[in-house]
Each structure stands twice: as structure tokens, then as C-alpha cells.
N, C-alpha and C positions, 0 to 999 in steps of 0.2 A: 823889905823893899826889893822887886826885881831889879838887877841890874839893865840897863842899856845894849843889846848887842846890836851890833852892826852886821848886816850881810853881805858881801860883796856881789854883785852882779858876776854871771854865767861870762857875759858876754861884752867889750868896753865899744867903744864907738869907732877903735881905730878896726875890729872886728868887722862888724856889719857893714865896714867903706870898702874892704878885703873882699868881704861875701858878694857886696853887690858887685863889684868888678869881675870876679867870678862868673855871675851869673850872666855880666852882659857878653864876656869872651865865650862861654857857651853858645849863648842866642846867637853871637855873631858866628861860630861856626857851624850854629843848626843850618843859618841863613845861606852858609854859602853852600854847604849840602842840599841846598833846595832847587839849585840854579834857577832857570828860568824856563819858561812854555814854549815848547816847540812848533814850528809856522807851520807842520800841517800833522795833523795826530794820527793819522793815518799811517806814516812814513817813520821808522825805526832808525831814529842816527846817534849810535852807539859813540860817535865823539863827543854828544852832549850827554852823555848816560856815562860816559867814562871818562868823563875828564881829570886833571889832574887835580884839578879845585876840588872836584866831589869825590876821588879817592883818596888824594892823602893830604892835602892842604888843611880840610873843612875838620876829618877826624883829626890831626893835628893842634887842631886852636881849640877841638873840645877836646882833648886830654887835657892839654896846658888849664883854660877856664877851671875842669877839675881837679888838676894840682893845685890853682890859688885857693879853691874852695875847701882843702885842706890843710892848707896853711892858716886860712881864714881861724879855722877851727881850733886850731893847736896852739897859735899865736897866743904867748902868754902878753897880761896888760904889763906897760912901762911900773915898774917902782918907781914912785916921786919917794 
């Protein structure tokens, strides 16, 4: 008679809640690297091409989203 083995899951639920928080401080820094459309497109204004939201803010918040997303991954599950 085989015996019963149990497998433990890769990944626990407090994971995937890690992952997606991750993925939305990402999105939100893709978002603010995106800024907004300029009133006439003709016209080159380098304060909205260089601002400080889209230099160091936006890459900021996507480092951090990808630190959690390494945590996410590493995070061992609680021992009951």
C-alpha cells in the first residue's frame, strides 16, 4: 500500500497578496512616468519631458514595487 504524501504548495496566499501589491506600485510608477499630453505637439517643453515625477519619483516607486516583488518571492509561509 502506497503511503499518503502531502505536497506543500510553491507559493501561500499571504505571497500572491505581496505579488499583487508589487505589481500595482509598479503600474503606479509606470503611470506616473507617463505623465500627461501636451496642448500643442508641435511645441517642445522640456519641463514636462523632465520633470521631477518622471525622473526620479516614477523610477523610484518602480524600484521599491520591484523590491516587494522580491520579498513576495522569498517570503517564507508562517509555521502553524
Amino acid at each position: 500500500m502506497a503511503e499518503k504524501t502531502t505536497t506543500d504548495a510553491l507559493f501561500t496566499r499571504d505571497n500572491y497578496i505581496w505579488m499583487l501589491i508589487g505589481i500595482v506600485v509598479i503600474a503606479i510608477g509606470m503611470f506616473l512616468m507617463s505623465g500627461g499630453a501636451s496642448k500643442d505637439p508641435n511645441v517642445f517643453n522640456p519641463k514636462e519631458v523632465y520633470s521631477a515625477t518622471r525622473i526620479t519619483i516614477a523610477p523610484l516607486v518602480i524600484l521599491a514595487g520591484l523590491v516587494i516583488e522580491v520579498f513576495a518571492i522569498f517570503k517564507s509561509p508562517k509555521k502553524a
